[in-house]
Every structure is written in C-alpha cells, then in structure tokens.
C-alpha positions in Angstrom: 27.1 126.3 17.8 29.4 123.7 18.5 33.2 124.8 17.7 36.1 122.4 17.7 35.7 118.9 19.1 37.9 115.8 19.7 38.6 112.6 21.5 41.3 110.3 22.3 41.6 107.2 24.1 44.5 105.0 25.6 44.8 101.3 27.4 47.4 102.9 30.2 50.9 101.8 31.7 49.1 99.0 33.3 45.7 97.4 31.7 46.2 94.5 28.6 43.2 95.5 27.2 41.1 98.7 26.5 37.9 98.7 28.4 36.9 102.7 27.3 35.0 103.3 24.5 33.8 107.2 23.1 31.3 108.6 21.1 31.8 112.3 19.3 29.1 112.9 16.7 28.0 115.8 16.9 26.1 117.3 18.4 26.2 114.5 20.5 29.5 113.0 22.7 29.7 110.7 25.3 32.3 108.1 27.3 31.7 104.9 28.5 34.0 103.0 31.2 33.2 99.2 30.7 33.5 96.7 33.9 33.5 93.2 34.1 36.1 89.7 34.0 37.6 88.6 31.2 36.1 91.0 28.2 33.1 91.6 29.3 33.7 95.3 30.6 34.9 96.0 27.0 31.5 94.3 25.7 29.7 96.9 27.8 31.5 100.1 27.2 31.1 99.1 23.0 27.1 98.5 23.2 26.6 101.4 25.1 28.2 103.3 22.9 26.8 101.7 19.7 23.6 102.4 21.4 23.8 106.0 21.5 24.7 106.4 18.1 22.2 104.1 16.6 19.1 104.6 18.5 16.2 106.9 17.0 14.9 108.9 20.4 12.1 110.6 17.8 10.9 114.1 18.4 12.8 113.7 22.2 14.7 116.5 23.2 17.1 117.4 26.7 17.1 115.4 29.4 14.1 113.6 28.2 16.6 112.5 25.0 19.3 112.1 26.5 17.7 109.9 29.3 16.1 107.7 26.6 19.6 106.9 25.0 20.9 105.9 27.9 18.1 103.7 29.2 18.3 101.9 25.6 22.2 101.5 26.7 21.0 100.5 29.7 18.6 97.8 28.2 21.1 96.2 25.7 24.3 95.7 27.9 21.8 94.4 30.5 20.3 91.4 27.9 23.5 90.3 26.9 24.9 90.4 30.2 21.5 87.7 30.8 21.9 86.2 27.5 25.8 85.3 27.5 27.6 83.9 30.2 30.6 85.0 29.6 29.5 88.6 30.0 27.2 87.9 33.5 27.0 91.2 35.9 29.3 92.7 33.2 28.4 96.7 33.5 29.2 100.3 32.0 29.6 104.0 33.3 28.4 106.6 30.9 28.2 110.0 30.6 26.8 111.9 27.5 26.5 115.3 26.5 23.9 116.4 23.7 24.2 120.2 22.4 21.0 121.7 20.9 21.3 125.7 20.0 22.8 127.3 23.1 21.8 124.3 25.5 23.9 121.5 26.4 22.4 118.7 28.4 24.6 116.1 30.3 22.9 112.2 31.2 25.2 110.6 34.1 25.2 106.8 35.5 28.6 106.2 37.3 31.7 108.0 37.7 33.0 108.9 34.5 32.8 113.1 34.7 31.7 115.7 32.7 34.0 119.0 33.7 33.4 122.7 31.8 36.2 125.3 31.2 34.6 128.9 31.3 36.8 132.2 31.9 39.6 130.7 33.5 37.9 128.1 35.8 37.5 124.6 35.6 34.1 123.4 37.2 32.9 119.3 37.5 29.5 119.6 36.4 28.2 115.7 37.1 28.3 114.3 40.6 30.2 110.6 41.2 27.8 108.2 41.8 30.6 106.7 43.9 31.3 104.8 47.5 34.0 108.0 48.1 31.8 110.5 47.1 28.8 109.3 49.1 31.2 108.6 52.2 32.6 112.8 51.4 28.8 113.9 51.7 27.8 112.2 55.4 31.1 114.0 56.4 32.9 110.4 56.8 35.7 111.1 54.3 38.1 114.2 53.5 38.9 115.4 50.5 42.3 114.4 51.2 41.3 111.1 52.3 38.9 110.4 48.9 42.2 111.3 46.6 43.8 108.0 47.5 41.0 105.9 49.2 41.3 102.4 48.7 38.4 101.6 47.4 37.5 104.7 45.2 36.6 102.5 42.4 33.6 101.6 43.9 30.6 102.9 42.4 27.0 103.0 43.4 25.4 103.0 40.2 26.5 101.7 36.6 24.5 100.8 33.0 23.6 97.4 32.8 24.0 96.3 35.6 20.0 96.1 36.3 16.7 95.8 34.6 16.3 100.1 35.2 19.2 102.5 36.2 18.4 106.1 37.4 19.8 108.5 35.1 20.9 112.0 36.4 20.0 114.9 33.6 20.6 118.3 33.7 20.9 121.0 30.9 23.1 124.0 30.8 23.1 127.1 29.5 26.1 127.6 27.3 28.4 130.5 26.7 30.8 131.5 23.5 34.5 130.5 24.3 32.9 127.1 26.7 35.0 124.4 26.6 33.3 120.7 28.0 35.6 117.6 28.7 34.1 114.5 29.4 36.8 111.4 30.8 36.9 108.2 32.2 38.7 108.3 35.7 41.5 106.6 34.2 42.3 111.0 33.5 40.9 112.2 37.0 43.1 109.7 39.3 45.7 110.4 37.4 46.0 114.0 36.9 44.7 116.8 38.9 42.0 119.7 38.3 44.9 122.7 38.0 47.0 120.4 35.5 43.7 120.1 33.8 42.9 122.9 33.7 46.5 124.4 32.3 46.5 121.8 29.9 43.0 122.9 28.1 43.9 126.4 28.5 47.5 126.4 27.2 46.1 124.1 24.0 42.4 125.2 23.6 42.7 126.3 20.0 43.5 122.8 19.4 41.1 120.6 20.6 43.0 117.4 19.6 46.2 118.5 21.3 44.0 119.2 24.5 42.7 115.2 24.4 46.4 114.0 23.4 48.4 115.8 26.2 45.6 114.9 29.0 46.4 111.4 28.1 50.0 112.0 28.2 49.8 113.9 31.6 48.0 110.7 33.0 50.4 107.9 31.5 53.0 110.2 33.6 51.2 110.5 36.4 51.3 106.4 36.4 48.8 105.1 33.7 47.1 102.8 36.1 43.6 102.5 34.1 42.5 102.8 30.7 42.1 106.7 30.2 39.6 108.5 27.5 39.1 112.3 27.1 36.6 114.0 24.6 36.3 117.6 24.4 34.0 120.2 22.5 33.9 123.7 22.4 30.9 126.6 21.9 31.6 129.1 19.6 30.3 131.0 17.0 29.3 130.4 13.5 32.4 130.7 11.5 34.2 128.4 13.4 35.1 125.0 11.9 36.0 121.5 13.5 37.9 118.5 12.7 36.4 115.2 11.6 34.0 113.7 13.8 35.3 110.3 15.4 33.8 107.6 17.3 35.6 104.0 18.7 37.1 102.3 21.4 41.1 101.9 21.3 42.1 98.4 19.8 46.1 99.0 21.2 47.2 97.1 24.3 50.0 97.5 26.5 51.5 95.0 28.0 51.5 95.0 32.3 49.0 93.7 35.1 45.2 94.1 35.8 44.6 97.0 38.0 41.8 97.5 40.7 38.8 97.3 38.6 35.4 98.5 39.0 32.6 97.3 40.9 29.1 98.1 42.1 27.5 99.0 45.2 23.9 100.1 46.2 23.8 103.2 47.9 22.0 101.3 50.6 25.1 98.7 50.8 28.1 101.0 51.2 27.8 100.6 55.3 28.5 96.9 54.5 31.6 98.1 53.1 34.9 97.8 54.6 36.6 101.1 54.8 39.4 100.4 56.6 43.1 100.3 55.6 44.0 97.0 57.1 41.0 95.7 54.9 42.1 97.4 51.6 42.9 94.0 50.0 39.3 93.6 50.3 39.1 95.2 47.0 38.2 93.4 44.4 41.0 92.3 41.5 40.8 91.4 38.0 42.3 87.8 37.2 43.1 87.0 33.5 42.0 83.6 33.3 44.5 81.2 32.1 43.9 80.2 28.1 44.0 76.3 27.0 47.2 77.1 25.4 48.8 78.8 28.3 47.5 75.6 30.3 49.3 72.8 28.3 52.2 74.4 28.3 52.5 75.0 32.0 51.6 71.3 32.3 54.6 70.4 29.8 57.2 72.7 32.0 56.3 70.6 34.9 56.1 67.2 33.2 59.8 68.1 32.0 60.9 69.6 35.3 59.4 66.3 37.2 61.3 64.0 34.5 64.5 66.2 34.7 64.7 65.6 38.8 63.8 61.7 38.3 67.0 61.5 35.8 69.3 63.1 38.0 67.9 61.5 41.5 69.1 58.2 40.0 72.6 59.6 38.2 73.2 60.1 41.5 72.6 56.7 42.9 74.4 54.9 40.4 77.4 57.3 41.0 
C-alpha cells in the first residue's frame, strides 16, 4: 500500500531554464532529465513524461509494464527529435517506479537514480548507465576520483536518443516503513548519501518536506543543475497521502549554462578523453543569440563606431 508521496522540482543556482520534468500518479512515479541545445532537452524530459501518464500498457504488469512505457517514451522523443530540427539528437534520462500490492518495480535508462530508505540505511537501487560508473567497474576510476570527474555527465545510454533503448527492470519486494526517492543528479552531485539520508529520516513523516529540503540542501551545496526529487513511502492501509502531482517547473533563475549532458556508447568510452588537461573537452551548452539580442548588439557597435569617428576628427580640427 502506497503511504505518503511527493515531488518537487527546481531550475538551480545556475541553469535559465528547467530541463527536469516528474511524474507521481500513483501508483506510478517517475523523473526524467531532458538533454539537448536550445529547448530541446526540456522537449524530451516533457514527452517522456506525458508518455508515461497517457499510454494504455493493457493487461501488462512489472518489468514487462514498466518496460513498455518507457519504450513508448522512448519512441515519441525519438520522432520528434527526427521530425523537428530544432530538437535533433535531443535526449532524456528516466527512471520510473510502478507499485503493485507489495512489489515495486523500477525501469532505468540513464543516470537519474532510484535510492530506498529501509531501517536506517540508504541503498541506490539502479545502476548509472554512466562514462564514471563504467570507468569505476574496469577498476580505472576511484570512488574518490568519480565524485568530481570531469566528465561525469557523460552517459552511455539515454531515451530518445535511438530507434530502441535497452531498458534495465527489476522488481522489489517491499517492506512497511520503505521509503523510495527517485532524483535527477542535479540532487546526487550536489548532496551526499549521509545528508540524504538524514534529511529523509529527520522529515519522513512528511514526505513534502523530505522533497523540499533535498532541494534546498543541493541549491547550498552549489545549485549547479536543474534538481528533481520524488519520494513515496509503503505503509499500511490507514495511512493517507497528499494530492497527487505531476509537471515540470516553469521558474527560471537567472545565471550561465552548466556542463550538460551527453551520450556515449558503452563501446565509445575508450575514445574518451579522461584526462585533466583535456577536461575542456567537455561539451558546453551555448544559448544561441535571439534576433533581438542580435540588432541590438549591432546598434551598440554602429554607435560606438560613429562615437570614435566624431571624436577622431574633434580632435583634428582642435
């Protein structure tokens, strides 16, 4: 039975725009972290998430339901992404949860995470389909090294980014008193497992609280990507929740584009370069300029031009 359940969802200290978008209707929840130029990553994260709430998976249950929705996901940001220009190679991580009875089955593409709270602990549950991660595995990285790596933004696998995307599904067995958090890593770069962790267990009878302050602790930590959190609990049947909710945040903040998102194959990341004197290599997020912005940069330097040429011959007459 689910219990209490919430979400909340912020742009960050340094993005303009919101690229997150969340699903929580029950009994399913989900978060999606759009990539992409301009507004396309936004584009993504919205479809996928429209996708999941709209989409009929029949008599479909578990991983084989779960795996469905996000393949449909998969399927719409992928034509538009074919269909409009101005969305081309944009992309989407996404990580769902669907609770049925006393089972809760999690569908993973990317590196959005799915973590569960259970007698004290806090456990990650889905695996990063990330360069770090798959660089931690052959031994090539330390943990230590992975916290503040370069290029941890790198993922090996996203929604929409191909025809097909291989879904990871699991199903767990859940327990009375579970709490499940799924974020975008706009939370996890930002703020660590034990602060977490003492967050959801100083606030868990108040599931909304438990999103809000994980959003504050990572606008402290530095805000440096958009950051979504949506949490559920398991208990028993007496227990009530608040209103369901499901949206991406329309609030900016003003500041400048962060690292953003990008894919690479697992069979790439050797092409990669790791190295600190290459970090730049990473790739950046340029706003483009608007036609607006354009004519009146072209003005500033039509005066500035006619402004020298004025006082170049005040000073030969002199």
């Amino acid at each position: 039975m689910i219990g209490g359940y919430a979400g909340a969802t912020d742009t960050g200290r340094k993005r303009r725009r919101n690229e997150d978008a969340y699903v929580v209707a029950p009994p399913l929840f989900a978060v999606a972290d759009g990539m992409g130029g301009a507004q396309a990553g936004e584009v993504a994260s919205k479809l996928a998430a429209a996708a999941l709430e709209d989409t009929d998976s029949g008599s479909l249950a578990g991983p084989a339901k779960v795996t469905s929705l996000i393949q449909e996901a998969n399927r719409r940001v992928h034509e538009r992404a074919n269909t409009d220009p101005a969305t081309s190679g944009m992309g989407t991580t996404m990580t769902v949860a669907l609770v049925e009875g006393e089972t809760v089955t999690i569908g993973h593409v990317g590196d959005s995470r799915a973590y569960l709270v259970r007698d004290g602990k806090l456990e990650q549950i889905t695996e990063d389909h990330s360069l770090v991660n798959e660089l931690l595995k052959s031994g090539k990285l330390s943990r230590e090294e992975a916290e503040t790596h370069p290029q941890r933004s790198v993922i090996t696998r996203a929604v929409g980014t191909d025809p097909d995307v291989d879904v990871d599904a699991f199903t767990l067995e859940a327990q009375q008193g579970d709490v499940f958090l799924i974020c975008s890593d706009g939370l996890t770069d930002m703020v660590d497992d034990e602060d977490i962790l003492d967050l959801v267990e100083r606030h868990r009878g108040d599931l909304d609280r438990v999103t809000r302050s994980l959003v504050a602790a990572a606008n402290r930590g530095g805000g440096e990507d958009n950051i979504t959190v949506v949490a559920f609990a398991i208990a028993d049947a007496g227990d009530t929740a608040p209103m369901p909710r499901s949206h991406a945040d329309d609030d900016t903040l003003a500041g400048h584009p962060a690292v953003d998102t990008m894919v690479v194959p697992p069979e790439q990341i050797d092409e990669v370069l790791l190295d600190d004197s290459q970090a730049e290599a990473a790739p950046v997020r340029r706003e483009p300029i608007s036609p607006a912005a354009r004519v009146r940069l072209v003005l500033t330097m039509l005066a500035l031009l006619g402004l020298a040429a004025v006082l170049l011959v005040w000073g030969l007459l002199r």
